[in-house]
C-alpha positions in Angstrom: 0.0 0.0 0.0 1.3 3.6 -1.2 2.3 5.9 1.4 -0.5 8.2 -0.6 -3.2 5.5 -0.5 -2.5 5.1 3.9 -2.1 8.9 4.3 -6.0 8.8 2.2 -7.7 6.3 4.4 -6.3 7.7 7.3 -8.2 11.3 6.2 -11.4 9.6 5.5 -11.6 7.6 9.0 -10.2 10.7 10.8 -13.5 12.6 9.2 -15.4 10.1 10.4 -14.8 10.3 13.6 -14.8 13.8 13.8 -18.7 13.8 12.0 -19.5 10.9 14.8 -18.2 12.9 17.5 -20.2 16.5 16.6 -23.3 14.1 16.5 -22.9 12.4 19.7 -22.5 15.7 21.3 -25.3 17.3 20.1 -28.2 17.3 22.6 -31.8 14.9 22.2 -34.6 16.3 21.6 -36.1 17.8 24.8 -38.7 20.1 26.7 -38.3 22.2 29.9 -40.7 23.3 31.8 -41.0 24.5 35.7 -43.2 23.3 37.9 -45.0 25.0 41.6 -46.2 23.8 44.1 -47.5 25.5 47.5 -48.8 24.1 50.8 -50.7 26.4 53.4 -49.8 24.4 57.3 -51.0 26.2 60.4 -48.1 27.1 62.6 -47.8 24.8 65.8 -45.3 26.8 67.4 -43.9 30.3 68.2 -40.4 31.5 68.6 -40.9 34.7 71.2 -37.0 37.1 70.9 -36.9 39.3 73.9 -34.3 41.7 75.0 -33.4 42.6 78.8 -31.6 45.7 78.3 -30.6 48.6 82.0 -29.5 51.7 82.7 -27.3 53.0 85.4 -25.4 56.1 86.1 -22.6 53.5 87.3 -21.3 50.9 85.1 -21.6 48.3 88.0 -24.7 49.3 88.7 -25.8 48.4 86.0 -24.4 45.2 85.8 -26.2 44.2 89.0 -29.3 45.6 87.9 -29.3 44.2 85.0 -28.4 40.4 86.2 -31.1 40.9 88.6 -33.9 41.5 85.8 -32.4 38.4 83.4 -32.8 36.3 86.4 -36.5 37.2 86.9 -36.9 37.0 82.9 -35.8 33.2 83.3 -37.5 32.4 86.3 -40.4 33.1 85.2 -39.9 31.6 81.8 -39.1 28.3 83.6 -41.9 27.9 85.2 -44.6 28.1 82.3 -43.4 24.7 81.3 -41.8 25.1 77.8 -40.0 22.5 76.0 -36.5 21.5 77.3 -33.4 23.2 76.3 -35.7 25.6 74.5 -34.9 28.7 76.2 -31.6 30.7 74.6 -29.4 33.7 76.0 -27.2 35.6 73.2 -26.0 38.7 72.6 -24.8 40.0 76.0 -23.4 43.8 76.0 -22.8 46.3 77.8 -21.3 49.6 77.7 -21.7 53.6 77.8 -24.7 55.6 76.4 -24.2 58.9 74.4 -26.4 61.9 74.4 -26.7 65.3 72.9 -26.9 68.1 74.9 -26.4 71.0 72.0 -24.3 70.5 69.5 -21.8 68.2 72.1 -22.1 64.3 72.6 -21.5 63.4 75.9 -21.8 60.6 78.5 -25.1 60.0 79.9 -24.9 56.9 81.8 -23.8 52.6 81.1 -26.2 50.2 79.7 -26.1 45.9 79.9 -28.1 44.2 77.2 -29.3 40.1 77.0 -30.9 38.9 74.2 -33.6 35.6 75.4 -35.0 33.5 72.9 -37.1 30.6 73.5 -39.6 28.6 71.9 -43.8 27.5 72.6 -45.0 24.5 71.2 -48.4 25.2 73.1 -50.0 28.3 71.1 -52.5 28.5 74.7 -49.7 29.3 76.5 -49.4 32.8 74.1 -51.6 35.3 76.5 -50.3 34.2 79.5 -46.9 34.5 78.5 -47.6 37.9 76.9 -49.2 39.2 80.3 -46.4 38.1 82.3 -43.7 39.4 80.7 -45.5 42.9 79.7 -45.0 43.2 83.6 -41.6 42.3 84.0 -39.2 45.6 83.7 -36.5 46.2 81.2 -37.8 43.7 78.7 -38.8 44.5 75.6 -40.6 41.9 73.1 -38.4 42.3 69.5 -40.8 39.5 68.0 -42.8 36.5 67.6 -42.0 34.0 64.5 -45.0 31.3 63.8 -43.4 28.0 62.5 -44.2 24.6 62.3 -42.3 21.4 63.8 -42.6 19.4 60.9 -41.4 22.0 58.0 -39.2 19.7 56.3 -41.5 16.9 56.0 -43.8 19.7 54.2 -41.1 21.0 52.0 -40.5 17.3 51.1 -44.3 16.8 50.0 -44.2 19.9 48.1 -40.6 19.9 46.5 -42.3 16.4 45.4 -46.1 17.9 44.4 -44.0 20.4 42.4 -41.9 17.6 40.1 -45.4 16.5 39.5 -46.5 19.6 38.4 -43.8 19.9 35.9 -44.3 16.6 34.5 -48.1 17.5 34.5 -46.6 20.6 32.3 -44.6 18.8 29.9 -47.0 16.2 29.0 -49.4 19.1 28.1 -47.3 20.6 26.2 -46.0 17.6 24.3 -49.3 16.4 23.5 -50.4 19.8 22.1 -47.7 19.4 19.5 -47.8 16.1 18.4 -45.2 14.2 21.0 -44.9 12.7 24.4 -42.1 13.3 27.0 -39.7 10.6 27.8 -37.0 10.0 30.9 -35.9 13.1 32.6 -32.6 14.5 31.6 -32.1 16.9 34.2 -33.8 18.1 37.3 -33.1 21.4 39.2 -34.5 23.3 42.5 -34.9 26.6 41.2 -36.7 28.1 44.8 -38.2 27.8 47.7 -40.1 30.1 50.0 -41.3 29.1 53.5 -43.2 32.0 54.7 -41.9 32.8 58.3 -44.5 34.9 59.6 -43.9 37.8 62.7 -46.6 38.3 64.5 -47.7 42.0 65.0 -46.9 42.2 68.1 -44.5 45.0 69.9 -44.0 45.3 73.5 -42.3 46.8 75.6 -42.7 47.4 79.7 -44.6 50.8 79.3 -47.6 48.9 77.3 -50.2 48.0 79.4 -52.3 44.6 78.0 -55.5 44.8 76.5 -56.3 41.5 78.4 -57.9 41.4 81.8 -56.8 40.6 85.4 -57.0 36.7 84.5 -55.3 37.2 81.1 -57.9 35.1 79.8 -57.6 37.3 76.1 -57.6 35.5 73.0 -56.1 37.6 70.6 -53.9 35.1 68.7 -54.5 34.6 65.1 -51.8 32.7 64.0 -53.2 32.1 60.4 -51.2 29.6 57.8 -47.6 29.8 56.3 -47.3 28.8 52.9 -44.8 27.0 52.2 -43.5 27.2 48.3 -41.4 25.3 46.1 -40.3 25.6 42.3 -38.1 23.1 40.2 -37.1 23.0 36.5 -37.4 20.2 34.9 -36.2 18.7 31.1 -37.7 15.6 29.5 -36.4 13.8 26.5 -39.4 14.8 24.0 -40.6 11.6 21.5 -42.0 12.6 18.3 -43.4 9.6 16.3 
């Protein structure tokens, strides 16, 4: 064989497998579509954020005074029963406050700050708690986050209900032109959104409750969180 007859062969089954190779990589036929899904729970529990916050002229003073009222915060925290471990202190300061007097900033006393969190599993327990602690002084109630204890089991359901969705989508589609979907070539989790609500409430020791002597208001209106998720979703598309 002729050095020009191997050096021709060689060009035609090096085309080859180039043309084989542009083919192979060139995608199926294929449709994408996104797919939402959303589930409305009623929250089963509430996480309170307080903050015990004093003022002295006298930096230990303050201290003391201050120890004093986070002590009284938990003590009466631990005895309405909450969950175990469920009550958190953060976020401890302290230091000197600044006024203006004119057009000068000066020194107007220390301050010592706790943040409490904690969380109520029993939504009954909301007035009582509420009274109590609107009685307690140098607390002030930053919020009140509705939730639910089984979220992820939720987001599960509805990361699933929204595949379906999609599929639902596709075959829609598909049919509408003719086709059908096939396997799934690729699936992605575009979003999610689990509405963490606040409750409107905003207390601080200077409010006096709405709620009689017994604290027997029932003022809670905890509502639903939606929880939201979206996917995208590509199916091989078959066309007979």
């Amino acid at each position: 064989m002729t050095n020009k007859l191997q050096w021709c062969i060689f060009t035609a089954l090096l085309s080859t497998q180039l043309v084989i190779s542009v083919i192979a990589q060139e995608p199926p036929d294929h449709i994408t579509v996104s797919g939402t899904a959303t589930t409305e729970v009623t929250p089963d529990v509430m996480n309170w954020n307080l903050q015990v916050k004093s003022q002295e002229q006298n930096l230990e003073k303050a201290a003391e005074t201050h120890a004093d009222a986070v002590s009284t915060v938990l003590d009466f925290l631990n005895a309405q029963n909450l969950p175990q471990n469920s009550i958190q202190t953060s976020g401890m300061r302290f230091g000197q406050i600044w006024t203006y007097q004119g057009r000068e900033q000066v020194k107007d006393g220390f301050f010592a700050s706790t943040d409490i969190s904690f969380k109520v599993k029993d939504l009954t327990k909301y007035t009582k708690l509420w009274i109590g602690l609107s009685r307690l002084t140098n607390v002030t109630l930053n919020g009140v986050y509705y939730d639910h204890s089984q979220r992820i089991e939720y987001r599960n359901t509805t990361r699933k209900n929204a595949l379906l969705a999609a599929k639902s989508k596709a075959e829609g589609l598909a049919k509408a032109l003719g086709s059908k979907i096939g396997r799934p070539l690729s699936i992605e989790e575009v979003s999610e959104n689990y509405g963490l609500r606040t409750s409107n409430l905003n207390m601080s020791n200077s409010i006096t409750s709405a709620a009689g002597p017994s604290g027997d208001s029932t003022n809670l209106a905890p509502g639903q969180i939606p929880i939201t998720m979206r996917v995208r979703v590509s199916f091989l598309l078959i066309t007979e």
